[in-house]
DRENPA-3360 file (N, C-alpha, C; in nm, 2 decimals, always signed):
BEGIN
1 = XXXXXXXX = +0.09/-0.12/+0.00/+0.00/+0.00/+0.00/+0.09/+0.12/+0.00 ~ +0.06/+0.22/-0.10/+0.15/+0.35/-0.13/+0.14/+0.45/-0.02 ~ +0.21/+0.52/+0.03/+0.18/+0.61/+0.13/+0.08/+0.74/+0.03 ~ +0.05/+0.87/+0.12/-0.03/+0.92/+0.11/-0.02/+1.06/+0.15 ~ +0.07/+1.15/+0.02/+0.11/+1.25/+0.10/+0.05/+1.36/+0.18 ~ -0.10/+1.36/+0.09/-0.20/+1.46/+0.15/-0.26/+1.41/+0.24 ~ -0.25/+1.29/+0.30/-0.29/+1.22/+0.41/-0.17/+1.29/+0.51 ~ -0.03/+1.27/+0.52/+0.07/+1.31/+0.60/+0.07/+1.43/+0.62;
9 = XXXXXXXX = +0.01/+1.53/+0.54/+0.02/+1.66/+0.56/-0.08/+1.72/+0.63 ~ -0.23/+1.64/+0.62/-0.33/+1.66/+0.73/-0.29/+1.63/+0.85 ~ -0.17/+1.54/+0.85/-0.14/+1.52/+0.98/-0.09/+1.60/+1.02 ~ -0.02/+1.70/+1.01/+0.13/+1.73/+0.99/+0.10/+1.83/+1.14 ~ -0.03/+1.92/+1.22/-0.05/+1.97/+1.30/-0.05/+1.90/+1.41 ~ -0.16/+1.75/+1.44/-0.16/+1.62/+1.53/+0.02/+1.59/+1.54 ~ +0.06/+1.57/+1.45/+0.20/+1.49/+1.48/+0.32/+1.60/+1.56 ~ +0.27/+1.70/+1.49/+0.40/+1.83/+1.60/+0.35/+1.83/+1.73;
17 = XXXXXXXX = +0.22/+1.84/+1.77/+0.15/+1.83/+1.92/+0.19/+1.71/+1.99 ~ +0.19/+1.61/+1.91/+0.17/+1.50/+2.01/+0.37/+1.49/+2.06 ~ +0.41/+1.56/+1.92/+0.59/+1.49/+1.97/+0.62/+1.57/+2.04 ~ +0.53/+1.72/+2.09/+0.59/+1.81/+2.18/+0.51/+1.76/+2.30 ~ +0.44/+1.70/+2.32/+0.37/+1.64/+2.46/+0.48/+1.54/+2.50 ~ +0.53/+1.43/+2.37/+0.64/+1.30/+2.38/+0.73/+1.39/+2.49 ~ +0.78/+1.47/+2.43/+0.92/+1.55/+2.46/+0.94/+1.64/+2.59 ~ +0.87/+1.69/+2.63/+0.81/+1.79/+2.75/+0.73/+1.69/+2.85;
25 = XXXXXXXX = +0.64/+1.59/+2.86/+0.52/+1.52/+2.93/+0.40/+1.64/+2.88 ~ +0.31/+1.55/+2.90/+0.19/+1.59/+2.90/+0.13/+1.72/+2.99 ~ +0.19/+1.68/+3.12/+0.14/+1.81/+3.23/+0.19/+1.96/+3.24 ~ +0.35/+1.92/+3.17/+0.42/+2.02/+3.14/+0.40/+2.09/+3.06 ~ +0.29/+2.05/+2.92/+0.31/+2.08/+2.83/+0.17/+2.21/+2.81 ~ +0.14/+2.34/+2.78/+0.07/+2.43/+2.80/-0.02/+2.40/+2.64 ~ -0.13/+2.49/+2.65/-0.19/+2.45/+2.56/-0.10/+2.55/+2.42 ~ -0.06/+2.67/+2.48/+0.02/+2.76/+2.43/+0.12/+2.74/+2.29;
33 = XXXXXXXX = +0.18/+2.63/+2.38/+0.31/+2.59/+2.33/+0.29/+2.47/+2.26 ~ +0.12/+2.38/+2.28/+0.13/+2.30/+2.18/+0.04/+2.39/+2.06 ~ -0.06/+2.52/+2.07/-0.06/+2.58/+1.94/+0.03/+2.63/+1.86 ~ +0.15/+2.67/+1.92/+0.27/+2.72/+1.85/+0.30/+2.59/+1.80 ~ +0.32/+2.50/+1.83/+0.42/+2.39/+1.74/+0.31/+2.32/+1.62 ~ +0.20/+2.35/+1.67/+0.12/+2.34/+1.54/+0.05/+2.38/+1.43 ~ +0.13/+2.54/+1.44/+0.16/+2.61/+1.37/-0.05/+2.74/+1.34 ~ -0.07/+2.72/+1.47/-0.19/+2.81/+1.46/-0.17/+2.88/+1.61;
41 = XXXXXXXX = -0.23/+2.99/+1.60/-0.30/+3.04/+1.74/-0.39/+2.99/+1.84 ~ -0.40/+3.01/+1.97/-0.45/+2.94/+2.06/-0.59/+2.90/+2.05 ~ -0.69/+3.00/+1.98/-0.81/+2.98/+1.96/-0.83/+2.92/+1.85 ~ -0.74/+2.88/+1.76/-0.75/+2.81/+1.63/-0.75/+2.70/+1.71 ~ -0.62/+2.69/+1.80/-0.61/+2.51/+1.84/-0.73/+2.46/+1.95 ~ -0.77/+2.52/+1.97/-0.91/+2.53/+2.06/-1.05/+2.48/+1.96 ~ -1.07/+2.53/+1.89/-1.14/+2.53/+1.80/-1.11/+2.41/+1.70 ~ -1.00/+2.39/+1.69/-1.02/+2.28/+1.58/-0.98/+2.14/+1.69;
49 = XXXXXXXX = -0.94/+2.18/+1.78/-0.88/+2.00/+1.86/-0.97/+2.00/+1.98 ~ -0.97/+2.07/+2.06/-1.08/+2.13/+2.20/-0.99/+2.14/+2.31 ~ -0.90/+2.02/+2.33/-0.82/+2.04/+2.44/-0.69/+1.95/+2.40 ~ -0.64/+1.89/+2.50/-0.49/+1.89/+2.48/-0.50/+1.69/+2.46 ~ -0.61/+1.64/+2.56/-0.62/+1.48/+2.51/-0.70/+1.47/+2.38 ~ -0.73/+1.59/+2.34/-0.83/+1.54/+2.22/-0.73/+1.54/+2.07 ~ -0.60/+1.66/+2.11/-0.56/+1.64/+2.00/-0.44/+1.52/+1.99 ~ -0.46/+1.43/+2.12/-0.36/+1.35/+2.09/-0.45/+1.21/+2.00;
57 = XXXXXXXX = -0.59/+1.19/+1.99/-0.59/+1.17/+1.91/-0.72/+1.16/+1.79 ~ -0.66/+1.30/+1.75/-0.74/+1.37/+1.65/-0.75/+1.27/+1.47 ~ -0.63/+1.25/+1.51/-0.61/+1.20/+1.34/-0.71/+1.05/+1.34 ~ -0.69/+1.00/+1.48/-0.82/+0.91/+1.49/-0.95/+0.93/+1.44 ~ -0.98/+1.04/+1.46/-1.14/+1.08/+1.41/-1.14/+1.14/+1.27 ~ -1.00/+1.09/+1.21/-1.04/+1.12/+1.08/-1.02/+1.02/+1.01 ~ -0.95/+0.89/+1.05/-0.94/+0.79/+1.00/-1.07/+0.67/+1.04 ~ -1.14/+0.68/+1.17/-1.25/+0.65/+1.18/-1.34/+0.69/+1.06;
65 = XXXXXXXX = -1.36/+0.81/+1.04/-1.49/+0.86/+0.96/-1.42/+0.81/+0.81 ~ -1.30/+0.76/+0.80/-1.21/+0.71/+0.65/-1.29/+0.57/+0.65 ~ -1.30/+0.51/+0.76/-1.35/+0.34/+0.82/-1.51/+0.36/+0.80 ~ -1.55/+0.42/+0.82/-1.69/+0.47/+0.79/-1.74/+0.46/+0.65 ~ -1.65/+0.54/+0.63/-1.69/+0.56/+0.48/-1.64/+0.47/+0.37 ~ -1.52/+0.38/+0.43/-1.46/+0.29/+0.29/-1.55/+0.15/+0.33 ~ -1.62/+0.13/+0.48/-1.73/-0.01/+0.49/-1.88/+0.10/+0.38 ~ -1.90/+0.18/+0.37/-2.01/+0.24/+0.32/-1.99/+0.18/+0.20;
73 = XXXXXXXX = -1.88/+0.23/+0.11/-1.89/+0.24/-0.01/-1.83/+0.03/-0.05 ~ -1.76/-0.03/+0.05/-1.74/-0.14/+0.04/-1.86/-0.24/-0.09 ~ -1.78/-0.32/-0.17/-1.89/-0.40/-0.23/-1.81/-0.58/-0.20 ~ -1.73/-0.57/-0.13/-1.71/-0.66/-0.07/-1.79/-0.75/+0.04 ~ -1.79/-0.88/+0.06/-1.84/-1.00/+0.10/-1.82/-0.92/+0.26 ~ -1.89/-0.90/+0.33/-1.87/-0.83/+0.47/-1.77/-0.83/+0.51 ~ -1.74/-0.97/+0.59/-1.61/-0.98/+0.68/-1.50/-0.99/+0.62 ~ -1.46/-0.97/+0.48/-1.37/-0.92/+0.40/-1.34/-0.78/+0.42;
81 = XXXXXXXX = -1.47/-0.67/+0.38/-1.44/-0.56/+0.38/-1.43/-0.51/+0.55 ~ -1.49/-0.57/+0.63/-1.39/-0.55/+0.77/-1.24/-0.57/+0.79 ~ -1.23/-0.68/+0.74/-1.07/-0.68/+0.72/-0.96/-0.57/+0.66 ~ -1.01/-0.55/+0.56/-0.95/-0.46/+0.48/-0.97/-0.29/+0.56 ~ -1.11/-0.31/+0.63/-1.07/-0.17/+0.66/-1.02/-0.13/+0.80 ~ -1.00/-0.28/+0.92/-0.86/-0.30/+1.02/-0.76/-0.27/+0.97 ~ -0.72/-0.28/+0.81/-0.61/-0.29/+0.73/-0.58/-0.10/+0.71 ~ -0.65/-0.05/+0.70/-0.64/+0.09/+0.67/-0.63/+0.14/+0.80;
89 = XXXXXXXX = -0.67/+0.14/+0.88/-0.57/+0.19/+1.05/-0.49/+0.14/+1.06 ~ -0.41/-0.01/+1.06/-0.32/-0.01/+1.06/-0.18/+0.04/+0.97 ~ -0.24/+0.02/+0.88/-0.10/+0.10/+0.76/-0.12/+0.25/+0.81 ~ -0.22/+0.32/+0.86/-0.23/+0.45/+0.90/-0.06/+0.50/+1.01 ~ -0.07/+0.38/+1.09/+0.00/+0.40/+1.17/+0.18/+0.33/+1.14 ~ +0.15/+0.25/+1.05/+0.24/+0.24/+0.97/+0.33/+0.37/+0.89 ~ +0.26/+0.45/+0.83/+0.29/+0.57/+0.72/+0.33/+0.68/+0.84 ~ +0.31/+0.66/+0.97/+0.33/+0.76/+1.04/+0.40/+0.73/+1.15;
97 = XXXXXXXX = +0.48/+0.64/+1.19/+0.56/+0.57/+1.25/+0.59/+0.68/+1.40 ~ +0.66/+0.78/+1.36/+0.73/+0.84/+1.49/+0.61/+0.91/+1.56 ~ +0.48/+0.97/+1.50/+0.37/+0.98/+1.58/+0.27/+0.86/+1.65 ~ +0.30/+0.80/+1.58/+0.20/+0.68/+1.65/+0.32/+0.66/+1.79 ~ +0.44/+0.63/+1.76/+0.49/+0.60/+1.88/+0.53/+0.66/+2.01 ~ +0.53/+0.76/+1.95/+0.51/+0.88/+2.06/+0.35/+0.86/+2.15 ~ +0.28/+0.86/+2.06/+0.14/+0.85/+2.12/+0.11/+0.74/+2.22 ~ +0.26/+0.63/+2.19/+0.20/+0.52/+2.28/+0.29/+0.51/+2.38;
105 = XXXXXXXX = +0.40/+0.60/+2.37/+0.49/+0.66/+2.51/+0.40/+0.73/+2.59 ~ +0.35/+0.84/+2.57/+0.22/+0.92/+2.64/+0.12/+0.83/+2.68 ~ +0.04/+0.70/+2.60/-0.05/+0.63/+2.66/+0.05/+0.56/+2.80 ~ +0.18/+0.52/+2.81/+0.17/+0.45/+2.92/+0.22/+0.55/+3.01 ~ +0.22/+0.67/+2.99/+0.29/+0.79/+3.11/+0.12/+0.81/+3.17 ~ +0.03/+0.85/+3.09/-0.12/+0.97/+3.12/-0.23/+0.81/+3.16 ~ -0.29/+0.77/+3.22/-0.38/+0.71/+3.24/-0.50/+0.76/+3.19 ~ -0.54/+0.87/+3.17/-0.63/+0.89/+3.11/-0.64/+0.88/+2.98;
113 = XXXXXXXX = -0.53/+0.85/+2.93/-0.52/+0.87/+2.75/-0.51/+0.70/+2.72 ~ -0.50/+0.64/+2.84/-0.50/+0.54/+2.84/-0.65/+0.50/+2.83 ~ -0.71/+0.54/+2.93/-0.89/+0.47/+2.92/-0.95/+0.59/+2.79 ~ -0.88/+0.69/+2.74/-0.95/+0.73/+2.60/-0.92/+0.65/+2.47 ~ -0.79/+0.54/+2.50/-0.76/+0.49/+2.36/-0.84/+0.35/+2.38 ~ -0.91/+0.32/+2.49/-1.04/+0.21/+2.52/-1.12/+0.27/+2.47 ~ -1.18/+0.34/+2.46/-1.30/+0.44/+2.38/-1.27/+0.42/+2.22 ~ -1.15/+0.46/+2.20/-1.13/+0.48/+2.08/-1.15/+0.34/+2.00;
121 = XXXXXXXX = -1.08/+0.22/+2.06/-1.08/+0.11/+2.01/-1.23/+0.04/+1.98 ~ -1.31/+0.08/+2.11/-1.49/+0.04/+2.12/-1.55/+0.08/+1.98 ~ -1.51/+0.25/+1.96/-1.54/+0.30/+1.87/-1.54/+0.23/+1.71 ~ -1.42/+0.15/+1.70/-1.37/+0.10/+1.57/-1.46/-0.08/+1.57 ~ -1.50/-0.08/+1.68/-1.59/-0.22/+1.66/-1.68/-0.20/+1.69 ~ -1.75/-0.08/+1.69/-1.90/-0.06/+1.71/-1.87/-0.06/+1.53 ~ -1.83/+0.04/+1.47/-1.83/+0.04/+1.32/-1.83/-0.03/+1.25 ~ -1.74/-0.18/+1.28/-1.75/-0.32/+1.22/-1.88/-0.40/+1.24;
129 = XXXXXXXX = -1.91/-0.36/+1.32/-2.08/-0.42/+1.38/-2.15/-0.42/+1.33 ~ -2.15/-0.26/+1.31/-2.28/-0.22/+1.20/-2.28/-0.24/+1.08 ~ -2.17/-0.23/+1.06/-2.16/-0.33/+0.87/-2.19/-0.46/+0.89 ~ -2.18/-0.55/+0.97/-2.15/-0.66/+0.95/-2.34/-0.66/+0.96 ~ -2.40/-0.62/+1.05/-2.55/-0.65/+1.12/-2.59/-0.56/+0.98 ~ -2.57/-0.50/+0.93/-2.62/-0.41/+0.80/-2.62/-0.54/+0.70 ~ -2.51/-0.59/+0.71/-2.47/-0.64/+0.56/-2.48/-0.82/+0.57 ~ -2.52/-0.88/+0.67/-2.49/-1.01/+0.70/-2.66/-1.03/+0.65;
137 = XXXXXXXX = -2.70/-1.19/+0.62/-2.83/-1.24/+0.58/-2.86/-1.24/+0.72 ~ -2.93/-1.27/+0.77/-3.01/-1.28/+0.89/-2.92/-1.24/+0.99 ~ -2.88/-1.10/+0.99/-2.77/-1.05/+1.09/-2.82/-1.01/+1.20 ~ -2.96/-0.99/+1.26/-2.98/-1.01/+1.41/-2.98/-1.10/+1.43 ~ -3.03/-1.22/+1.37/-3.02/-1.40/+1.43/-2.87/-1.39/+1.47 ~ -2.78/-1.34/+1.37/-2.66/-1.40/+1.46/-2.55/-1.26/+1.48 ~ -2.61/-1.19/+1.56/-2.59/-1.06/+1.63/-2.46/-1.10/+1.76 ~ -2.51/-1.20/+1.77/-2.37/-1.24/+1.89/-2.24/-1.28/+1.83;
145 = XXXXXXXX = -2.25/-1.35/+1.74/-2.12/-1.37/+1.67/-2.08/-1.26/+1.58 ~ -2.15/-1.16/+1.55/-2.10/-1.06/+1.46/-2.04/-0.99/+1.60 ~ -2.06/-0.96/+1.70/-2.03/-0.88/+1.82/-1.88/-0.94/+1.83 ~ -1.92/-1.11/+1.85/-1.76/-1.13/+1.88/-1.63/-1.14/+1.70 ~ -1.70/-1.12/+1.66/-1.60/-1.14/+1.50/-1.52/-1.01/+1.54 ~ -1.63/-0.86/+1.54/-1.56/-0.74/+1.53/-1.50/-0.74/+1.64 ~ -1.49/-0.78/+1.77/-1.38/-0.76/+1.88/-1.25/-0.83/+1.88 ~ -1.29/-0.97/+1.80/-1.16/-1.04/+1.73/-1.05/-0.99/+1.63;
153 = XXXXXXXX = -1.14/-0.90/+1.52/-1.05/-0.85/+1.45/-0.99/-0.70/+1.53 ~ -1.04/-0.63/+1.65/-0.98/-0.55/+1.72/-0.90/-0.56/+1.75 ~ -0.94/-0.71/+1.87/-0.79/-0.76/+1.89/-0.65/-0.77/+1.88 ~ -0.73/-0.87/+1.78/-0.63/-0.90/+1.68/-0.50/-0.74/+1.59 ~ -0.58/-0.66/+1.58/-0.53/-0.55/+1.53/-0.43/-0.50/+1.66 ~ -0.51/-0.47/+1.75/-0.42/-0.44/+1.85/-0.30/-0.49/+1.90 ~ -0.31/-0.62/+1.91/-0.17/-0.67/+1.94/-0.08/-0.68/+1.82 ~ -0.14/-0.67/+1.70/-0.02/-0.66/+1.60/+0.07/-0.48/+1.63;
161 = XXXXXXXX = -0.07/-0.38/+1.65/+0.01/-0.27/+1.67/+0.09/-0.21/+1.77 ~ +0.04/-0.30/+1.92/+0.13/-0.32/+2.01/+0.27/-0.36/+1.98 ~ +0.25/-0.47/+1.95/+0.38/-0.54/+1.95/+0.50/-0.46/+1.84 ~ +0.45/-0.41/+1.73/+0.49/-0.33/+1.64/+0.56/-0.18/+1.72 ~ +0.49/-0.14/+1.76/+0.51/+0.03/+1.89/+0.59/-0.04/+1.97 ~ +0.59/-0.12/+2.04/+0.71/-0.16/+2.13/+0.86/-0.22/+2.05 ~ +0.87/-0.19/+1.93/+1.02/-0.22/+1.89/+1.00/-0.15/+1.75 ~ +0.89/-0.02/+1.80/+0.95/+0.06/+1.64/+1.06/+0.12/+1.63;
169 = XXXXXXXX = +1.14/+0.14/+1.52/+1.26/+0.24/+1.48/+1.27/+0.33/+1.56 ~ +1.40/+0.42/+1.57/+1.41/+0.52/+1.64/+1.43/+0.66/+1.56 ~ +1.44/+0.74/+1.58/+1.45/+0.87/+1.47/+1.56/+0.86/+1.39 ~ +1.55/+0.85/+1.27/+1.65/+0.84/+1.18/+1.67/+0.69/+1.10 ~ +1.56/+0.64/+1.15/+1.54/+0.51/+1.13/+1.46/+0.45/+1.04 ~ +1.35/+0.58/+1.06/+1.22/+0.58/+1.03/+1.20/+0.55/+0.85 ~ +1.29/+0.63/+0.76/+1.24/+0.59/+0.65/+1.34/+0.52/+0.56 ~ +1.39/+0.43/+0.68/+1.51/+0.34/+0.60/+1.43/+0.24/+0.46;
177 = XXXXXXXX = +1.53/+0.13/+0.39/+1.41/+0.07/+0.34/+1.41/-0.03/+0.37 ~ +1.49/-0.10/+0.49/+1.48/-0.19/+0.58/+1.32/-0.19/+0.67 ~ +1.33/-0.04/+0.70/+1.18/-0.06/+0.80/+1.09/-0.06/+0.69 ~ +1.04/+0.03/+0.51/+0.98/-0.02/+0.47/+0.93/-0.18/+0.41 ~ +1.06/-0.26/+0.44/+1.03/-0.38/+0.38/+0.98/-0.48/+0.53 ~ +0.99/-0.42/+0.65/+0.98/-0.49/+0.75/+0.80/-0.48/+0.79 ~ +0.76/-0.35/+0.73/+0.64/-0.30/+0.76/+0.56/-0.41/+0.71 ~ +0.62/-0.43/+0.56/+0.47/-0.43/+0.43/+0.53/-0.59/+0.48;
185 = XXXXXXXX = +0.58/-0.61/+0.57/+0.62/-0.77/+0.61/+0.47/-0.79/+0.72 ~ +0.44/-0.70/+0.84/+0.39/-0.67/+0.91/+0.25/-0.65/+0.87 ~ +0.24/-0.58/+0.79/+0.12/-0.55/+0.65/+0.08/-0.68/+0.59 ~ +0.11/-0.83/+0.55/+0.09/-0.92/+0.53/+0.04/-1.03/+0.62 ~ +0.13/-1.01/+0.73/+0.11/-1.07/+0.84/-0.04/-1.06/+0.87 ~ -0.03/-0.94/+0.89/-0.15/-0.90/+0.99/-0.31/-0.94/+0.88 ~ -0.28/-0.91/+0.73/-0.40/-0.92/+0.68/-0.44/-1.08/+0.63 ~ -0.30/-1.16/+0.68/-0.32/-1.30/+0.68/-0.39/-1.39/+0.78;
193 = XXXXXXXX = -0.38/-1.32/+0.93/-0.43/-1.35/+1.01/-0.60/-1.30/+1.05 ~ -0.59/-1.17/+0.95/-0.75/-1.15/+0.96/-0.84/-1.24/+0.88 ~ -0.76/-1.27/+0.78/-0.82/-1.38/+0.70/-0.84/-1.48/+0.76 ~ -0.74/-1.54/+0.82/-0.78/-1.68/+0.90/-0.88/-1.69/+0.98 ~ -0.87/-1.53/+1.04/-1.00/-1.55/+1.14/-1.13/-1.51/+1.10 ~ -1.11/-1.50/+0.99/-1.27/-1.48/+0.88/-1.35/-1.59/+0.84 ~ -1.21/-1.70/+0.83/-1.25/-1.84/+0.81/-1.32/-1.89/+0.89 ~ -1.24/-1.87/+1.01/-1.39/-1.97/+1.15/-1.44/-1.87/+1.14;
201 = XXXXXXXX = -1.48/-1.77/+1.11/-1.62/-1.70/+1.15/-1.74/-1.71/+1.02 ~ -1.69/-1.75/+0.93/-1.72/-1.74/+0.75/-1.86/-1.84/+0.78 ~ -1.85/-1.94/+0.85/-1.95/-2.02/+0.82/-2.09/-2.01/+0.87 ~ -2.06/-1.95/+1.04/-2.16/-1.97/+1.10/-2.24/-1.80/+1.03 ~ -2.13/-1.70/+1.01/-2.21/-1.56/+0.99/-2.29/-1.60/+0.83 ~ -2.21/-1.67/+0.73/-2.23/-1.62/+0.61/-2.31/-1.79/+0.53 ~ -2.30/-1.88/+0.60/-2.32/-2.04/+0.56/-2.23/-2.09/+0.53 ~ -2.24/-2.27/+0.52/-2.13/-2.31/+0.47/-2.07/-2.33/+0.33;
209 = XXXXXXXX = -2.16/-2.25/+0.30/-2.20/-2.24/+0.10/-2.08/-2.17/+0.10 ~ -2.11/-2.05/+0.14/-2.00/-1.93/+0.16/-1.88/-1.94/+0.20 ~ -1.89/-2.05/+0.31/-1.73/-2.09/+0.32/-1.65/-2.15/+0.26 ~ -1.72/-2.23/+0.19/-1.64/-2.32/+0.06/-1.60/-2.30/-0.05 ~ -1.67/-2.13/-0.08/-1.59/-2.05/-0.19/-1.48/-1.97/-0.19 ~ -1.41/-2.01/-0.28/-1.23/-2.03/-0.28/-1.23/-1.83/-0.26 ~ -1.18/-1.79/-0.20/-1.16/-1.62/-0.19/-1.05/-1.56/-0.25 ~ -1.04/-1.44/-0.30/-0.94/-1.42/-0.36/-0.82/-1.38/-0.27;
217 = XXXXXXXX = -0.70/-1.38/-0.31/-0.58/-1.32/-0.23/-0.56/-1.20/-0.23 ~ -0.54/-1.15/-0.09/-0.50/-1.04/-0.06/-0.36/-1.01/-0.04 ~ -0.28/-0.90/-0.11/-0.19/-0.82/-0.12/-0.19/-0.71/-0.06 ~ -0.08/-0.68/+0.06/-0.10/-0.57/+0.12/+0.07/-0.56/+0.10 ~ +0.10/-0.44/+0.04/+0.24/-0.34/+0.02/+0.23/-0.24/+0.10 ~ +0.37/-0.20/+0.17/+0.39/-0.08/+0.21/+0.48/-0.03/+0.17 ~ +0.52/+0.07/+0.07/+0.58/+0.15/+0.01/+0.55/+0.31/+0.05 ~ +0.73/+0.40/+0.00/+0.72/+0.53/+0.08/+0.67/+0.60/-0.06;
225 = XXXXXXXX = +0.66/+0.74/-0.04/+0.55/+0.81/-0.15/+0.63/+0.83/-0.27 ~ +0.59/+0.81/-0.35/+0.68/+0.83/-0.51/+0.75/+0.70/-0.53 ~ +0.72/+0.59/-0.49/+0.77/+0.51/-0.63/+0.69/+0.48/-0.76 ~ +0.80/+0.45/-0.81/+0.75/+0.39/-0.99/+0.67/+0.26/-0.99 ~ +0.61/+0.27/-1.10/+0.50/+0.17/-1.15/+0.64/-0.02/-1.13 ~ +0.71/+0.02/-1.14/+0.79/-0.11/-1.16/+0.85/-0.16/-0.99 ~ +0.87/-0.05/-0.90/+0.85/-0.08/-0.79/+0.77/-0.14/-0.71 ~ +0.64/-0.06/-0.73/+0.50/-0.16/-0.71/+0.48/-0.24/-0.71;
233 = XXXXXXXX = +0.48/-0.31/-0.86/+0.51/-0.43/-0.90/+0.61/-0.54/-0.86 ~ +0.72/-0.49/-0.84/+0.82/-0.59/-0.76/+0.73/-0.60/-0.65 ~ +0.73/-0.50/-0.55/+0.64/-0.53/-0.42/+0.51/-0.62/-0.40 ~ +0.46/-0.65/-0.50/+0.33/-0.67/-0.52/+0.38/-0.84/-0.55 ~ +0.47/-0.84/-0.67/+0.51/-0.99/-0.65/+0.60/-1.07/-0.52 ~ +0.68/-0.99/-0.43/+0.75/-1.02/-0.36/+0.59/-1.07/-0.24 ~ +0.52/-1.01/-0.28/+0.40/-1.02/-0.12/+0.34/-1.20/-0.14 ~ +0.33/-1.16/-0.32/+0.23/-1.31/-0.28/+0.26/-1.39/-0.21;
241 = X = +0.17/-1.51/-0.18/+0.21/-1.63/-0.12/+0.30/-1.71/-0.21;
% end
């Protein structure tokens, strides 16, 4: 998956806030001096973030309403297009490496940023829910396993991005092409294991009709912004199985 530069540049206010909270602590840090580093006046940062835990994580509520909208427009087999769109938060945090990890230095310093990224995560499986209970044949008959499918694939998301945040790169590290090939390593992984868990779920949500049809393969690349069409392509054949 290509990075996204007008994606990184919407970040570009969230990511100076959060590395100046990383850098100073959180209690230290005034709301002042996180409008100055991201590059607006106090009432601007007020107005567009509200407070100081909300803009640690803002870029969340814009990749949520991205998760929103790519299950909306989805013409995918359900718990496929849930997969795929666990798959787009995570490469999110992929393409953004030294912000995400900063954010998860601060989750284990602030306890409250800690029970807001429980919110946040509820948030991302309430969204799978409703696709799935939208989009499943008799999806209130089986409303309990769609409940536990989307907590599975949270899970599951989470401990990939855990374990990923606890031995990311360090500055200067960040856009080697060692860590890009380690990512889109991590990017396969993870979308291999959602698959698997689609399988035990495939039958009872979708029938066993449905589980017995062969699915197509998924390819997930992580590449940095501007490669060539022939780069792609090597990446794309290096992923298959």
């Amino acid at each position: 998956m290509t990075s996204h530069p007008t994606i990184q540049h919407a970040d570009g206010p969230v990511a100076a806030a959060i590395g100046l909270l990383a850098r100073q602590g959180f209690d230290a840090t005034s709301v002042e001096e996180l409008a100055e580093a991201s590059g607006m006046s106090r009432s601007t940062f007020f107005r567009k973030f509200g407070s100081k835990e909300d803009v640690v994580f803002a870029d969340h509520e814009r990749i949520l309403n991205q998760v929103n909208d790519r299950l909306a427009e989805s013409t995918q087999e359900p718990l496929a297009a849930v997969e795929h769109a666990a798959l787009l938060v995570f490469n999110h945090h992929l393409r953004n490496r030294e912000t995400s990890r900063a954010r998860y230095e601060l989750m284990q310093a602030v306890p409250a940023l800690r029970d807001r990224e429980l919110v946040t995560s509820h948030r991302y499986e309430r969204a799978f829910l409703q696709h799935l209970t939208a989009k499943l044949p008799d999806g209130e008959r089986h409303e309990h396993t769609a409940v536990a499918f989307a907590a599975a694939v949270v899970a599951v998301h989470n401990a990939f991005l855990r374990q990923w945040l606890r031995g990311a790169p360090g500055p200067g590290e960040t856009e080697s092409a060692e860590s890009d090939a380690a990512d889109q390593g991590r990017s396969a992984a993870l979308a291999n294991e959602l698959h698997a868990l689609s399988g035990i779920f495939r039958p009872v949500l979708l029938g066993p009709l449905a589980a017995a049809k062969p699915s197509p393969t998924v390819v997930v690349t992580v590449l940095t912004a501007g490669a060539d069409r022939e780069a792609i392509a090597q990446a794309v054949r290096d992923a298959l199985p």
